[in-house]
C-alpha positions in Angstrom: -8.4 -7.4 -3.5 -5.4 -8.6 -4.7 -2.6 -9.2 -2.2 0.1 -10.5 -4.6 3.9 -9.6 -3.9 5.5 -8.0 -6.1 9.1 -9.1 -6.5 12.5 -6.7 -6.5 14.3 -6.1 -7.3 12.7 -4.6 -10.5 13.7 -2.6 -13.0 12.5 0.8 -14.6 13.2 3.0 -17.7 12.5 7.0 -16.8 13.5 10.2 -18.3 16.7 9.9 -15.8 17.9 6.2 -17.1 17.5 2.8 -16.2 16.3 2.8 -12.1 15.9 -0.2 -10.0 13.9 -0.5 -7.7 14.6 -2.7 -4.2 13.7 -3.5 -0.9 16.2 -1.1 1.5 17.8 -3.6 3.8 21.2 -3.3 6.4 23.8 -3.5 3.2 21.9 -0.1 2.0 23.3 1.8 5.2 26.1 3.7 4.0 24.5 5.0 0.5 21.0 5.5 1.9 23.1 7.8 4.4 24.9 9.6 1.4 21.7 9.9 -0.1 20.4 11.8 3.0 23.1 14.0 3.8 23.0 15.6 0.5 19.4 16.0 0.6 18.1 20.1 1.2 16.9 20.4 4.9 13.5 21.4 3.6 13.1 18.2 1.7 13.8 16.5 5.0 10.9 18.6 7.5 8.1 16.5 6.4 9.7 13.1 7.5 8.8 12.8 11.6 12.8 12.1 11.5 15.7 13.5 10.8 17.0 10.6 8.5 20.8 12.1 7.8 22.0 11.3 11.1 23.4 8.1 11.2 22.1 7.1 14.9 18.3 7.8 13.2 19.0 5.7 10.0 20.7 2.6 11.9 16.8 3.1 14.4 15.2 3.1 10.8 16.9 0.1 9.9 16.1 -2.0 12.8 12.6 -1.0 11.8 12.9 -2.5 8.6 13.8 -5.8 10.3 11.3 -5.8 12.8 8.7 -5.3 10.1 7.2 -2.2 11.1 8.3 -0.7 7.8 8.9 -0.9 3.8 11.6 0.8 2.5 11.8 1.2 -1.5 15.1 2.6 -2.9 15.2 3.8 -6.2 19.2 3.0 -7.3 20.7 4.4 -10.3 24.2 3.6 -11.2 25.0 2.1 -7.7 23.9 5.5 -6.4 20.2 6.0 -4.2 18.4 8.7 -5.8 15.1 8.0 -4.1 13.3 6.3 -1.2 9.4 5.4 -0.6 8.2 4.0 2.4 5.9 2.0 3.8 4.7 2.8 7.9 2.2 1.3 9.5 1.6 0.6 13.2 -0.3 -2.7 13.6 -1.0 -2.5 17.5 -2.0 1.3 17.1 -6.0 2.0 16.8 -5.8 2.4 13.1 -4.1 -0.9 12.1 -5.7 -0.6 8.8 -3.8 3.1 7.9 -0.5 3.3 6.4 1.2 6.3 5.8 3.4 6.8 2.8 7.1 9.3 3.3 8.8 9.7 0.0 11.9 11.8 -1.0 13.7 12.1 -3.9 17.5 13.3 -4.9 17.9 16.8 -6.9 19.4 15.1 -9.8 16.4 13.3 -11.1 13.7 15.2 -10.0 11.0 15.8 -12.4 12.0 13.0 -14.6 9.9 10.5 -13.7 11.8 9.2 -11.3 9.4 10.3 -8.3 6.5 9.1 -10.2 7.7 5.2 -10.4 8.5 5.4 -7.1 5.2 6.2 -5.9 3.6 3.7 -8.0 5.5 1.3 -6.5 5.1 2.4 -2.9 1.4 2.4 -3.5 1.7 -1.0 -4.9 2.9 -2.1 -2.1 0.9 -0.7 0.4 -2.0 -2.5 -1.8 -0.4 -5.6 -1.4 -0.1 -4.9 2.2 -4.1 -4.9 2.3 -4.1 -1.4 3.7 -7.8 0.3 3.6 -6.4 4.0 3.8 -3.1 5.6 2.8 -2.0 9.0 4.0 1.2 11.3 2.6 2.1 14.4 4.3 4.7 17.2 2.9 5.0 21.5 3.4 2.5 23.0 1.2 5.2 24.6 -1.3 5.8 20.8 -2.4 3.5 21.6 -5.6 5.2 18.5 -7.8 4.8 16.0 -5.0 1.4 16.9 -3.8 0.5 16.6 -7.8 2.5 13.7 -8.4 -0.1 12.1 -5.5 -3.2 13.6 -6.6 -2.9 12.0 -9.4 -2.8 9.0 -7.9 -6.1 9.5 -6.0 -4.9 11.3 -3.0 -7.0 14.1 -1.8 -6.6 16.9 1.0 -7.7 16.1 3.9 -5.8 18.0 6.5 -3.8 21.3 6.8 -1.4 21.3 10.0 -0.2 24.9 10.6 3.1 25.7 11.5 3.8 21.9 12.3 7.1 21.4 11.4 10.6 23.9 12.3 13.1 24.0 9.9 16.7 24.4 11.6 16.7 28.0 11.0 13.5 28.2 13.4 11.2 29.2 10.8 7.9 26.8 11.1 6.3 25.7 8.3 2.3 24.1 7.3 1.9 20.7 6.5 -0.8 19.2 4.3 -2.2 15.3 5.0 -3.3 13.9 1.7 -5.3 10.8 2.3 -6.4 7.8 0.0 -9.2 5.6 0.6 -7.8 2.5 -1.1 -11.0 0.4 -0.4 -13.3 2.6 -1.4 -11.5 3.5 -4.9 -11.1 0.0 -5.3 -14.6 -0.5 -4.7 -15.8 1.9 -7.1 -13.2 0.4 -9.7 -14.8 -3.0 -9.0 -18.1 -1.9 -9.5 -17.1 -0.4 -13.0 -15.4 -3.8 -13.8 -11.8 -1.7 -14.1 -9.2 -4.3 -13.0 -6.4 -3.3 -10.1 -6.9 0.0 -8.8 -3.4 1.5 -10.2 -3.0 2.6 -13.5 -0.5 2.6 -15.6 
């Protein structure tokens, strides 16, 4: 398996322009919070956390630091249109799992934007070494739960009325899951080098 690190930040041309990609850090605080605020509630129901309030983000930062997360932005003209990360919980029981929570601004959605962003979050989690990745997002997210099929993702659970939206209505959440090793396995085994492609 190959644990190289990839280096940011990097650079990407989609359908939206020229997007960089870089690891979120403390200086990203004010426009990752921008970001947030002008995100639709419903994009924000699948994240455990409510990341538009400031006292959440600056938690979410201190994260970062610790190393208990991988935040990538996605920074077009000095402005975050997108954010992938990275959570795993080394001293839980399933050290080996990371879970992947992506969202992406209005303005560039369905421009690629989304789709370099989680090629690049998956990247890293590969470089991580992580056996199995999971996503979770409502059911009505057709695009994003396509956008990670397509990766290799698969549907693995269906949590009903998990999540309440702040109007009280409760919607399902689906679990996609991706057994990295396994794919990568199989890829091996057909002689395909690196298990994302391109």
């Amino acid at each position: 398996m190959s644990n190289e690190t990839r280096s940011y930040p990097r650079r990407e041309t989609t359908d939206a322009g020229e997007i960089e990609f870089r690891l979120m850090s403390q200086a990203d605080e004010a426009a990752v919070l921008d970001f947030a605020q002008k995100l639709p509630t419903h994009d924000l129901l699948f994240l455990p956390r409510n990341i538009s309030q400031p006292k959440v983000l600056s938690a979410w930062i201190k994260e970062i630091e610790r190393g208990a997360i991988k935040s990538l932005l996605a920074v077009k003209d000095g402005k975050v249109v997108g954010c992938g990360t990275l959570v795993r919980d080394p001293l839980s029981w399933s050290p080996h799992v990371g879970e992947i929570r992506m969202v992406i601004s209005q303005d560039v959605r369905g421009q690629g934007v989304g789709r370099a962003l989680s090629q690049e979050t998956f990247a890293l989690a590969l470089g991580a070494g992580l056996e199995k990745l999971s996503v979770q997002m409502t059911v009505d997210q057709q695009a994003a739960i396509a956008l990670f099929e397509s990766l290799g993702f698969k549907a693995e659970a269906l949590l009903r009325d998990h999540v309440r939206d702040v109007d009280g209505k409760k919607h399902d959440i689906v679990v996609l899951g991706h057994n990295v090793a396994q794919v990568q396995a199989q890829m091996e085994a057909y002689g395909l080098p690196g298990a994302v492609q391109h």
